[in-house]
SEPA-215209 format. One record per residue (C-alpha): z, x, y. Coordinates in steps of 0.2 Angstrom, whole numbers, plus 5000, padded with zeros to 4 digits. Example, Ala and Ser with C-alpha at 12.3 -4.5 7.8 and 13.67 -1.06 7.14 Angstrom:
<recs>
503950624978;503650684995;
</recs>
This chain:
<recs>
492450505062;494250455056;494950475042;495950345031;496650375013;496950235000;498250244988;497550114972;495850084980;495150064963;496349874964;495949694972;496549734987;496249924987;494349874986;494449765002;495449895013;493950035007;492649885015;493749845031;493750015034;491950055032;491749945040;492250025055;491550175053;493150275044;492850385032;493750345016;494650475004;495050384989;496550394976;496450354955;497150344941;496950504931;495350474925;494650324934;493150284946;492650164959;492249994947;491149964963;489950004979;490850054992;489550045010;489650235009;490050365000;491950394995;492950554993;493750514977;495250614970;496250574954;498150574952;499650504943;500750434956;502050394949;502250614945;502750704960;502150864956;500350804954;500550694968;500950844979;499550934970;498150814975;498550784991;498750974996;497050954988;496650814997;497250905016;496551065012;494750955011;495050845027;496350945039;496550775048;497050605041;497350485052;497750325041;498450315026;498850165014;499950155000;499450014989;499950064970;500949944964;501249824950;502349664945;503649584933;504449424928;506149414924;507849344931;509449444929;509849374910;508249474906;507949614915;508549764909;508749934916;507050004909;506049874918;507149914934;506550094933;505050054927;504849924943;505550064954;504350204948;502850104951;503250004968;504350114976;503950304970;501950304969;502250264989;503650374993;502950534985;501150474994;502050455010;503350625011;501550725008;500550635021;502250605034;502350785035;500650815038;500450685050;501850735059;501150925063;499550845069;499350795087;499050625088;500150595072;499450455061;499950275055;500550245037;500350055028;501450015013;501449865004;503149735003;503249604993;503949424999;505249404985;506149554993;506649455008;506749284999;508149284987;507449114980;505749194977;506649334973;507849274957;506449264944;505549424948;507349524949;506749714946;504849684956;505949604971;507349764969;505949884967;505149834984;506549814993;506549994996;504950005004;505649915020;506950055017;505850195017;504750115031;506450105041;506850285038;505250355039;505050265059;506850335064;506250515058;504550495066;504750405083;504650595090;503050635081;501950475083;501950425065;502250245062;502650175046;501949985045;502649865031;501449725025;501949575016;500749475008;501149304999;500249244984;498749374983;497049274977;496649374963;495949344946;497249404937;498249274948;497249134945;497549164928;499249184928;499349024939;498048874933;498748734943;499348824959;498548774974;497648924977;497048874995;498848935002;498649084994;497949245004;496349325001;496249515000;495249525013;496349465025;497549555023;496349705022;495749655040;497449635046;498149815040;496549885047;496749805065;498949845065;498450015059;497150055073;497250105092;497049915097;498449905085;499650005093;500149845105;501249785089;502849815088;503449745073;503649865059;503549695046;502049605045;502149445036;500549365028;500949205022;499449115022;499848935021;501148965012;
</recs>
């Protein structure tokens, strides 16, 4: 049985990647919040570990933890993440950081770990991380200024992390939803026309099959999920 880990599977779309990948028959380690548990029934039973992301040290901690329990990983996903209104008249430089330390270093401390694991194992592994479409659309981009900065780096990272591993058969695979159709978007949105939005479990699907063997066809390090959008 393959293993995949999951970075904010406690979220929307966290949730959906831990189905999608039951139900293929992976098992799923599962990363929290300090404190937290699954709000939901996973198919089968989860390996659940707690850590703040966004602390390196507790990052590094857990997941030593985390490879000392499951020697192999195959998969991981990096989906903490969170967002922010705000044009360049009112962002200030907190929000920046604030942007940058939950977007950009919950998956870059996640991903140095589980690179260099997956980089000493023989058939290396695949790594998922989450873009956001305001980071290549400037005009989706102006009004969420420090969320579009913030995940700008991820393509970045992804960039670097596929120069460093092309030796070592780890591929690093951005995803780049649209709209999400969440609650908390629905809320935030009362008149959008949420049939062009994405649902989570599409784009669960989709990381799933980009991340698998049959996956291994693609080439494209960016995958767009629009939607109808």
């Amino acid at each position: 049985m393959k293993n995949v880990l999951i970075t904010g599977a406690g979220g929307i779309l966290g949730q959906a990647c831990v189905t999608a990948f039951q139900k293929k028959g992976y098992q799923v380690i599962a990363i929290l919040s300090p404190g937290k548990k699954l709000s939901y029934a996973p198919i089968d039973p989860v390996s659940v570990y707690n850590a703040d992301l966004m602390n390196e040290s507790n990052t590094q901690e857990v997941l030593a933890q985390v490879i000392k329990d499951h020697p192999s990983i195959d998969i991981s996903l990096f989906l903490v993440g969170g967002f922010a209104m705000g044009t360049i008249d009112n962002t200030d430089g907190s929000m920046v950081k604030k942007m940058i330390s939950l977007n950009f270093e919950t998956a870059y401390y996640s991903a140095k770990v589980m690179f260099s694991q997956m980089a000493k194992q023989k058939n290396g592994g695949r790594m998922a991380l989450v873009g956001a479409r305001p980071s290549i659309d400037a005009k989706a981009g102006k009004g969420v200024l420090a969320y579009a900065l913030s995940k700008s780096l991820i393509f970045k990272l992804a960039e670097l992390l596929n120069e460093e591993g092309k030796e070592k058969n780890v591929v690093s695979s951005v995803f780049v939803p649209s709209i999400i159709d969440t609650p908390d978007n629905r809320k935030a949105m009362p008149k959008a026309n949420t049939d062009l939005w994405v649902k989570p479990e599409e784009i669960a699907e989709i990381i799933e099959f980009a991340t698998s063997e049959k996956g291994a066809v693609l080439r494209e390090s960016v995958i767009k999920i629009y939607g109808k959008s």
